[in-house]
N, C-alpha and C positions, 0 to 999 in steps of 0.2 A: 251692977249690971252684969246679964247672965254675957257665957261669951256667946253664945250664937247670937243674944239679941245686938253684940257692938259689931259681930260681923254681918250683920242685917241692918246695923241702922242705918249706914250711907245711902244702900240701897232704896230703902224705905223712905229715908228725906226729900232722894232724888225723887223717888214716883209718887210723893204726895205733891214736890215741886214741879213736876210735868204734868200733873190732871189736873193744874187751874186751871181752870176756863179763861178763856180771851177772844174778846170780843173785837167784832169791828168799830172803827170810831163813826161814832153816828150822825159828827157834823164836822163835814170837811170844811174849812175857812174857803174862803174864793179870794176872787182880786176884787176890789174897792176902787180900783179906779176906771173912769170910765174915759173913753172914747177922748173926749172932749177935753179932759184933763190932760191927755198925754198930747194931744193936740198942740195945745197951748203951754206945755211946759216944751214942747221940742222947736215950736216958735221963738220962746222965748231964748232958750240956748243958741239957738243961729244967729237969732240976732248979735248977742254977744260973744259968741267967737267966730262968725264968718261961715258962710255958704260951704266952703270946702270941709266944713267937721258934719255936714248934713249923714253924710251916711251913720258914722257914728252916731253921734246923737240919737237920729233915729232908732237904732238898734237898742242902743244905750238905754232910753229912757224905756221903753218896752219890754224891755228886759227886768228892770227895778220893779216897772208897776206889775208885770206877770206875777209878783212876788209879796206886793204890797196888800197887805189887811189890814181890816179897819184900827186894832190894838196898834199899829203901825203911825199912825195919826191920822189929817184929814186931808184932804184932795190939796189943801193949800199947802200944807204941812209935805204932800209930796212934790209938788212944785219947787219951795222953799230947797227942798231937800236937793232936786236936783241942777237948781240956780248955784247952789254952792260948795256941790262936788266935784259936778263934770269937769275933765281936766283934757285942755285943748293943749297948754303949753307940752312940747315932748319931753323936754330935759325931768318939766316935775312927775310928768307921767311915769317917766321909768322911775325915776326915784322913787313913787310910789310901790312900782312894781315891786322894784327889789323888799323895800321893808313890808310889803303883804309877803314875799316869798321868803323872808327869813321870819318872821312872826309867828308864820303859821307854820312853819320847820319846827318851832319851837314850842309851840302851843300842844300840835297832836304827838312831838316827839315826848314829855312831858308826861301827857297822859297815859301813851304807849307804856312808859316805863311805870307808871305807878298802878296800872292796869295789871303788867307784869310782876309788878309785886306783889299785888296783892290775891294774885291766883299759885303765888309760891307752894303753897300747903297742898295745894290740889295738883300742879304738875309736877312737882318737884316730893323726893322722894327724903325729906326733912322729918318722919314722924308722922304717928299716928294721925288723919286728920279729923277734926273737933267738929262738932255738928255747925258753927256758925261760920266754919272755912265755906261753907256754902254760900251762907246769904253774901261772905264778903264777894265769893265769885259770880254772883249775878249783879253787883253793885256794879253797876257800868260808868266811872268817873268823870267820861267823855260825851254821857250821853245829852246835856245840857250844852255843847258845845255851839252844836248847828243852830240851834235857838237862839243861842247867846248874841251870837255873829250877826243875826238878824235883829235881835231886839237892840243891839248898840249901833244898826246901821250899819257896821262893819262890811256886811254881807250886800248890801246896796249897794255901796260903793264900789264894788268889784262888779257886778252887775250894770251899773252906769257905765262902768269905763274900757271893758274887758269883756269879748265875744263871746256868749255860748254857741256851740257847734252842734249840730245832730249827728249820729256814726257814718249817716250815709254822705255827711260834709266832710268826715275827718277821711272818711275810705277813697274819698271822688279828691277831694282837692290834699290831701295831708303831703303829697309828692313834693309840691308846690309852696310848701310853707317852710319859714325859717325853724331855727330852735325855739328862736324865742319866743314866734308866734304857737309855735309846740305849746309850748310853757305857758303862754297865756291862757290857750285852749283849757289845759288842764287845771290852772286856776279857777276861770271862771265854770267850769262843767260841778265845782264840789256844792254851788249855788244852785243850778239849773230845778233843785226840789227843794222845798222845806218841809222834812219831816218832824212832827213836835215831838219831846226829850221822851214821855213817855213811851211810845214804840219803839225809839231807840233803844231803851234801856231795857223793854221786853225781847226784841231782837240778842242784845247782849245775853240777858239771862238764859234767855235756852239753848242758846250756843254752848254757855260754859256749865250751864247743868247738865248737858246732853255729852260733852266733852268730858264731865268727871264719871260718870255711868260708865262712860267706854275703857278710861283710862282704869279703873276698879274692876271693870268685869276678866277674872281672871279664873283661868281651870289649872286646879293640882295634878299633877296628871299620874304621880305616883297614886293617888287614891284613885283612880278607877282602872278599875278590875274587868276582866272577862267574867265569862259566868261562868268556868271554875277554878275564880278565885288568882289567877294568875296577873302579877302587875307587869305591862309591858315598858313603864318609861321609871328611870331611875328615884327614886326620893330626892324631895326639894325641885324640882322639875315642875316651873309654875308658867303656866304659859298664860296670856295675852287675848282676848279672841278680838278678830281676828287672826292679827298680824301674826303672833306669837307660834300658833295654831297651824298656821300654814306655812310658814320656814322650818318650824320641826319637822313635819309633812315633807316640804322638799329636800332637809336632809335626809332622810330617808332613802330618797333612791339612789343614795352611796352605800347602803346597806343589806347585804344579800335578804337578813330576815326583817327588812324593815315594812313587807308590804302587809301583814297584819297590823302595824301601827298606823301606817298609813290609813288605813279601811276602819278604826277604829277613829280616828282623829278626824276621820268623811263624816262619820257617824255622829261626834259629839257635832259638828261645825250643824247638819238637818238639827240637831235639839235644839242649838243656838235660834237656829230662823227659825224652828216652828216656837219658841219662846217653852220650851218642855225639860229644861234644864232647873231642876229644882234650886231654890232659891240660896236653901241652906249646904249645898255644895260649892256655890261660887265661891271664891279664895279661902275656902274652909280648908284646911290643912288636914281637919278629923273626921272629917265626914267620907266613907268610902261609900262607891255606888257604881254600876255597871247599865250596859244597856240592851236587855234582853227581847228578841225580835218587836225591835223600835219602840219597847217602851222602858224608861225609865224606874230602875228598881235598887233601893235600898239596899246596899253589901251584907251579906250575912244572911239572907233571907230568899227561899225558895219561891220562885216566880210563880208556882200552883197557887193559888188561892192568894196570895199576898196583892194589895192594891198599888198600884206604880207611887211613886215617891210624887209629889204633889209639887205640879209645874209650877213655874215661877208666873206671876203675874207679867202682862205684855207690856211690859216696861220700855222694852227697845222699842217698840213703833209707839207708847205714847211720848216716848222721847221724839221720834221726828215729826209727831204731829205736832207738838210743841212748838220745834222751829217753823214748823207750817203755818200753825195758826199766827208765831208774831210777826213772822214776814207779810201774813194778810194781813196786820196792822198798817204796811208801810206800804200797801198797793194804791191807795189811792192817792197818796203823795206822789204817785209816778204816772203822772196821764198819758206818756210818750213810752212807758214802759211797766205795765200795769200788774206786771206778775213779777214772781221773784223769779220764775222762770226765764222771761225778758228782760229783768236785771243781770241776772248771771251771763247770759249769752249776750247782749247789748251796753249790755254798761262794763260789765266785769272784765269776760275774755274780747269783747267787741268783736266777734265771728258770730254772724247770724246761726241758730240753731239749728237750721237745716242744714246750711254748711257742715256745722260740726258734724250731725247724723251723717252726713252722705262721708264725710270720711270715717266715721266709724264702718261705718256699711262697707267700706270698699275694701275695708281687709276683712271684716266679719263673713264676707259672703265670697272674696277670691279662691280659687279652685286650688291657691298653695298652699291653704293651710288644711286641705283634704293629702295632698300630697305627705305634707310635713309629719301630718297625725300618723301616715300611711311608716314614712321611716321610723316614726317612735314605738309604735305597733313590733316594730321586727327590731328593732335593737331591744325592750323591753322583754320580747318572746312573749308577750301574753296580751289579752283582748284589752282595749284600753279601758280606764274609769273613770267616773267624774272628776277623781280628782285631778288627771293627769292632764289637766289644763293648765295646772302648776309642776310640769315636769321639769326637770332642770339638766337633763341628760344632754343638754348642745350648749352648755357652758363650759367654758378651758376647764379644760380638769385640773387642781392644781397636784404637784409631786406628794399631799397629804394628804391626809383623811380629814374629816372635819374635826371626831375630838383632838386630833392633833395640830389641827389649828386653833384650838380652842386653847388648849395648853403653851399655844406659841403669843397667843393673844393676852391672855390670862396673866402672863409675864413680864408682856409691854406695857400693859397697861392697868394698872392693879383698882385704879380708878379714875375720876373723870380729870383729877389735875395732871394723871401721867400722860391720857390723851391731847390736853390742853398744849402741854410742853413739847410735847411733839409735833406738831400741827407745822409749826416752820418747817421743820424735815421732810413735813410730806410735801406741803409744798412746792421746796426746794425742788424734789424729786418727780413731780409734774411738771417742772419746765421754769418757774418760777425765781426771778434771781431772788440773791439771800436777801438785799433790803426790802423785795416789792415781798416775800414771802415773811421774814420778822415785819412789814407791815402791816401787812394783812391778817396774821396770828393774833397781832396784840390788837386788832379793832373784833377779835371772838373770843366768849366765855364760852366753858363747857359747865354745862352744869346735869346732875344724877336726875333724871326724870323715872315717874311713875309709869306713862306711858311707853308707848314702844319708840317714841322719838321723833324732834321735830324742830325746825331752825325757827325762829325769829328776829327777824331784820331791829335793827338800831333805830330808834326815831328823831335821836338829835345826831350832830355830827360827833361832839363826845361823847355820846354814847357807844356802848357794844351792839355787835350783834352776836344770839345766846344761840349755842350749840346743846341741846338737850336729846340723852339719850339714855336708854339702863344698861344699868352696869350691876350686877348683882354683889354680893357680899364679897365671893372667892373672886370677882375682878371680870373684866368684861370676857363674854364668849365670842366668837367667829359673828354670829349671828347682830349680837350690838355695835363689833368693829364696823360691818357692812353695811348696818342702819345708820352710823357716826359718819362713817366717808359718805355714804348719799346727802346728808344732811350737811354736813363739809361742803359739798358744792352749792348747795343752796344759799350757806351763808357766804363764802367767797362773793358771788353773786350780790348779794346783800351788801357786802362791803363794795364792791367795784360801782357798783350801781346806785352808790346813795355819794358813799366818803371822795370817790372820782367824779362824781358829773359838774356840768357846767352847769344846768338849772336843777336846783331842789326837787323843783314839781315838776321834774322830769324822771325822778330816782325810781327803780325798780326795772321791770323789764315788762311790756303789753298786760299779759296775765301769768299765770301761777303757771301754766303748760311750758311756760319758757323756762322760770326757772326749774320745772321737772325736770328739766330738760338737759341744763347746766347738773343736775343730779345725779342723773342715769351716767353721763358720762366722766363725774368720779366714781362712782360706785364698783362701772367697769373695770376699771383700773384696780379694786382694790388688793387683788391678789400680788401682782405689782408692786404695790406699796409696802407690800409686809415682805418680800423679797423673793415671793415664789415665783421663778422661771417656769411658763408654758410653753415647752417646747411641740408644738402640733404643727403640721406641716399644712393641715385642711383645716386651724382655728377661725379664721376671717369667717372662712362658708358655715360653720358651725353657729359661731357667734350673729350671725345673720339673723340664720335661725331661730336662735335664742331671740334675739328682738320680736321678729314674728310672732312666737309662739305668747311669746308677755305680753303683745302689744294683741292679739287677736281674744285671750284671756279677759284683759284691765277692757276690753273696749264694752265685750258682753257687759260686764260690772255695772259700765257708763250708763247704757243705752236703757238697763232696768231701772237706775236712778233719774234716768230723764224720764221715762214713762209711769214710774210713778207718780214722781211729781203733777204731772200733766193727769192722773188719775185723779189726786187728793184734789186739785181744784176742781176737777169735775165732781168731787163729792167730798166737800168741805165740813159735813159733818158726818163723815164716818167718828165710826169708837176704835181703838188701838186695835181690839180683836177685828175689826173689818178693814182695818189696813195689813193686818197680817196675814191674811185670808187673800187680799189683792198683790201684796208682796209675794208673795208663793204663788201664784197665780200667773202674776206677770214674770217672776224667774224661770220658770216653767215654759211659759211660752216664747220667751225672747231664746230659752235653751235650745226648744225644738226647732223654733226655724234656724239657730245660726250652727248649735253646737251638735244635736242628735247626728246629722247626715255624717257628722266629721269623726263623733267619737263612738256611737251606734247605741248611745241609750236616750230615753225621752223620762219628760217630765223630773227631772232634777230642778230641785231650786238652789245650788248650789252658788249660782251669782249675786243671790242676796246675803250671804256671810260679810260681805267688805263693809266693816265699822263704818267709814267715811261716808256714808249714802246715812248711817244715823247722824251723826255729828257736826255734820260740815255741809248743807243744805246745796248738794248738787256742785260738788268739787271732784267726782270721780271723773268726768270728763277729760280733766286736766291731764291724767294719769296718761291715757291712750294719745294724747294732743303731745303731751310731754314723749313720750316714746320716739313718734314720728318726728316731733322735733330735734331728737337728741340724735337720732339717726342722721336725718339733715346736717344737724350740726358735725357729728363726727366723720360724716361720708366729708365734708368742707376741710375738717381739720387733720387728715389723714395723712395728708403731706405737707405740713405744717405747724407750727410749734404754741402748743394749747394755752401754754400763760396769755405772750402774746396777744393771739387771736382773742382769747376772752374777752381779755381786758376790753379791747377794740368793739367786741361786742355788746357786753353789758354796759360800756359808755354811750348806746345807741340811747339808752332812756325806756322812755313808756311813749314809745310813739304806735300808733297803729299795727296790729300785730302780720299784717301783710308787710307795710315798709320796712318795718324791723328785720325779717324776715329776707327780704329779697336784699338789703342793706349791708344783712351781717353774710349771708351766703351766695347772693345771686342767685336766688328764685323761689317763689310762693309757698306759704305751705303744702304741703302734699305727701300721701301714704304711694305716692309712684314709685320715688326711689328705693324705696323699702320695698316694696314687690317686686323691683325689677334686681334688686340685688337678691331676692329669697330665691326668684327663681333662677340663675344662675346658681348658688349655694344650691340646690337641688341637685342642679345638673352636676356640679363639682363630686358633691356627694354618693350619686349612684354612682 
């Protein structure tokens, strides 16, 4: 095998695996029972346990048949079924409860981990990966699960006995309700659809095909050249796109001559979205090439006469139409929630969608982030650019440089078991006593990831939860220390929220926004941890800032990934090239109403660069949700001691993300507090 064709073939596997075709299912099952059957089976139930179980029952049996197909058995067979499940006595009923809530602890923790394993080759940075590490990563272990649970009855029986709720019963009454009736809730809600294994497993697969595309897609960035011939970033300098892409970008402007790298690394990030990044330059280590007024040209060779190096195939958008198309497998499954886009927002984060819009909108369009652009303008001394929406100039400056923090880093931590063993230390040093801190250490792995890094939670209680980050050959840089502490607080989270709670199926926290959330506010700290004193007299008002400036940044990101989305159903059979055409289209125009007036140029698509709008089907939300919540939280935790409080807080559960909310802090979500502290941090600052 030639070498260009084994660094082209992942690529190549992935986009013959992204342009199957997927259809919709052409016969949705219905309910089988009728009227008259549940009639007479909820008759029958009162009669034998008494008038006072009528509302249950009621509920109960309505709930099984809403769910019952003919493959299920026959009308008598559903009667039969619920003559000899429903359970009036309380003492068996909790004892029910509990063994469905340690069962299925252990059923999806189970497949969580063997899910986990068997996507080793692809996240984890173990060796070359082999072309059928693929098929194992769209093999979805758990995707017969839901089926299962139904076809043994199991799923009925939770169903008979155990409420479904709708969001606007958990938002209106959830105040009013116990833990345990929490707990129930969330029990019976994993029943309230039957989606059959097959869409499952296609949902799986282009998740984790679309997840290995991203986690591959990387620029050498020693081999690209200006056009004459000059390399701006050191050899071995392999960056990430995204993520990778844009943290070298913002180290930068610690660097007096860093803004030609900067405006060079603008440039590659347009070839990324317009998909004009030739194919055989991705992690090619030999291939040089430069980018001569926006087009793409082969190193070595004068741009007169010569034809641009031959873009890459639209790989990245038939990648999200991938997740597009198999989520439209699972819509019809969801009559209460019929779009992937009303699962995300309704089932997922449980914040209606407009909700989420209008707080995107209320920092996107506030008159301080005209102000804020206006100080970075004159600290800067120069006209701003698209990219300086990742500017980093109102975070603590620490007393080093970054490569000397890089060399401070590089020495801690040589690889991912020296960050591992370190992990109590740190912390220790967040507020954490030495047992609850050696606790909590030894419920996380670290392990070397491909990608740029990412936590995943435990799913049995002996299980871990996995710290995954890169850590290069010569030992980790500044850049992966501050991806591991963000990721650090996610798992923490993880562990407090699963290994602490009082009910199982209460573990985690509302949605992903929250634990951004717990994130943002290690990450802060990180300088801190590695023992650099910020001595700033004006850091608070600065640091304000910095939240602002990220959080008005990540929300533009959101707002193009929600409107695409909402485009793709409107035109469900676009080709990759007319989603990439509507993706630039819609970057563009979400830029000019929110970001032109702020930063004074138009038509930039520069908010479609962020991986996660491929990958992770409408999870950039969380990003700008998590900001505003980590704010919330830390404006709470200010005068207050952070172990503590967490602990306190991630033991709230997965209850409704208002309660949670008003619970752990005393009051609603909201991007208020964060304005009204920016505009003070203004006033501070002039």
């Amino acid at each position: 095998m030639s070498v260009r064709f084994a660094l082209l073939l992942p690529v190549l596997l992935l986009f013959a695996a992204c342009t199957r075709t997927t259809e919709q299912p052409k016969d949705i099952p219905t309910m089988s029972i009728t009227e008259a059957t549940m009639n007479d089976a909820i008759s029958t139930l009162i009669d034998s346990h008494g008038e006072e179980h009528r509302a249950r029952i009621e509920q109960g049996v309505r709930q099984a048949a809403s769910m019952w197909r003919e493959e299920d058995g026959s009308a008598e067979d559903f009667s039969a079924f619920c003559g000899q499940q429903f359970i009036s006595d309380p003492d068996l009923l909790d004892q029910t409860f509990q063994r469905f809530q340690h069962n299925f602890m252990l059923i999806s923790g189970y497949f969580r981990e063997l899910n986990r394993d068997l996507n080793i080759p692809l996240q984890l940075d173990t060796g070359p990966i082999m072309p059928v590490d693929y098929l194992f990563g769209e093999y979805a272990p758990h995707a017969h699960v839901s089926e299962d649970l139904f076809s043994t009855r199991l799923a009925f029986v939770v169903l008979l006995n155990f409420p479904l709720t709708t969001l606007a019963e958990r938002l209106e009454n959830g105040d009013e309700w116990t833990r345990r009736q929490w707990a129930e809730a969330r029990l019976a809600q994993d029943f309230g659809t039957r989606v059959p294994a097959e869409a499952s497993q296609a949902v799986s697969a282009a998740y984790t095909t679309s997840d290995s595309y991203i986690s591959s897609y990387n620029i050498v960035m020693h081999n690209v050249v200006t056009g004459d011939g000059a390399r701006l970033f050191p050899e071995g300098l392999t960056l990430i796109s995204h993520w990778g892409l844009r943290d070298e970008l913002k180290a930068q402007y610690a660097k007096p001559d860093g803004l030609a790298r900067q405006q060079l690394i603008h440039r590659i990030m347009e070839k990324i979205i317009a998909q004009e990044i030739p194919t055989e330059v991705v992690n090619n280590p030999d291939a040089d090439w430069y980018i001569d007024d926006g087009v793409v040209v082969p190193a070595g060779t004068s741009p007169a006469g010569v034809s641009p190096a031959a873009r890459e195939d639209d790989t990245r958008y038939a990648m999200w139409l991938k997740i597009f198309h198999a989520e439209r497998q699972v819509d019809p499954y969801h009559p209460d929630n019929p779009t992937h886009i009303a699962r995300r927002f309704n089932d997922d984060r449980e914040i209606p969608e407009e909700e989420v819009e209008k707080l995107l909108v209320s920092v996107l369009s506030s008159p301080l982030v005209k102000e804020t652009a206006d100080l970075i303008r004159a600290r800067l001394g120069r006209d701003l650019q698209p990219f300086d929406i990742w500017y980093t100039g109102f975070k603590s400056k620490p007393p080093l440089t970054e490569d000397e923090l890089d060399r401070i880093v590089r020495r801690k931590y040589p690889d991912v078991q020296a960050f591992e063993n370190d992990i109590p230390r740190i912390l220790k040093k967040l507020g954490f006593s030495r047992e609850k801190a050696e606790y909590l250490a030894s419920k996380i792995t670290v392990d070397a990831s491909r990608g740029a890094g990412h936590a995943m939670g435990a799913g049995r209680i002996v299980d871990n939860a996995h710290l995954r980050t890169r850590v290069p050959e010569e030992g980790m840089n500044y850049k992966g220390y501050n991806i591991a502490i963000h990721e650090l607080g996610h798992n923490v989270e993880q562990v407090m929220s699963f290994q602490m709670m009082d009910y199982t199926l209460l573990r985690g926290v509302p949605n992903t926004a929250f634990t951004e959330g717990f994130a943002f506010v290690f990450q802060s700290r990180d300088l801190e941890l590695l023992g650099q004193k910020v001595s700033d007299p004006k850091a608070d008002a600065t640091n304000v800032l910095d939240v602002l400036w990220s959080t008005y940044e990540i929300a533009g990101v959101a707002l193009v990934d929600m409107r695409v989305w909402r485009w793709m159903y409107e035109h469900p059979d676009a080709t990759p090239a007319q989603l990439r055409e509507a993706v630039m289209t819609i970057a563009k125009d979400v830029w000019n109403e929110y970001y032109a007036p702020v930063l004074g140029m138009k038509d930039e698509p520069l908010l479609a660069i962020y991986s996660h709008t491929i990958d992770a089907g409408l999870y950039t939300p969380d990003y700008p949700m998590g900001h505003i919540i980590a704010f919330q939280v830390e404006e709470y935790l200010k005068d207050k001691i952070l172990a503590a409080e967490m602990e306190r807080m991630c033991t709230i559960g997965n209850v409704s993300p208002d309660l949670w909310m008003r619970t752990a802090v005393g009051a609603p979500i909201s991007s208020q507090p964060l304005l009204d502290a920016a505009e003070k941090a203004l006033t501070t600052l002039r």
